[in-house]
N, C-alpha and C positions, 0 to 999 in steps of 0.2 A: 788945773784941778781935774782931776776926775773922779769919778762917784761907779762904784758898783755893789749889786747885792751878792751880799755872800752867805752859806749857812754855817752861823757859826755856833761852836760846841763850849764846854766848859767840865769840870768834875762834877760841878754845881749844880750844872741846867742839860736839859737835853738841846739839840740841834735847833735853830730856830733863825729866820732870816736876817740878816743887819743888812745896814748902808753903810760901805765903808768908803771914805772919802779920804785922799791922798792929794797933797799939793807939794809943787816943786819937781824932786825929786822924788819924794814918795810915791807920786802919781807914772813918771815914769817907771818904777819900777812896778807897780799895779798894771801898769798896759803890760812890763815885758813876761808878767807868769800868765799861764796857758789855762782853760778852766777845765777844772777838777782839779788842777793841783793843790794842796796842803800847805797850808800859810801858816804862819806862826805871826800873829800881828799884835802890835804891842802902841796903845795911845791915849786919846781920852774920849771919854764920850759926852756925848752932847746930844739935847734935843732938839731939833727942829718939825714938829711935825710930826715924829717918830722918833725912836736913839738912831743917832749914827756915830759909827766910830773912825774919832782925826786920827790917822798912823802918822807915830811916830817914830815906826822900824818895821821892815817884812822882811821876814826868813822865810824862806821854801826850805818843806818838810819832806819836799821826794829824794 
């Protein structure tokens, strides 16, 4: 598992912090993108304490 915060955007909302949380694979590939890169992530969200969002697919947008 790994957990990191990211600022994430929308049409809808301006730029605002999430916790995004990756397991298995997902999480591997969450370590292998570099920060500032441009994600394209796609899951469910959930609260714990805050929203966080479970990826269920990462694209890199560079």
């Amino acid at each position: 598992m790994v957990k990191a915060t990211i600022l994430a955007e929308s049409k809808k909302r301006s730029a605002y912090p999430l916790t995004l949380v990756g397991f298995d694979i997902m999480a591997l590939e969450l370590m292998a993108h570099l920060r500032g890169e441009r994600l394209m992530v796609t899951g469910r969200m959930e609260w714990n304490g805050g929203y966080s969002l479970i990826a269920d697919h990462i694209v890199s947008m560079s």
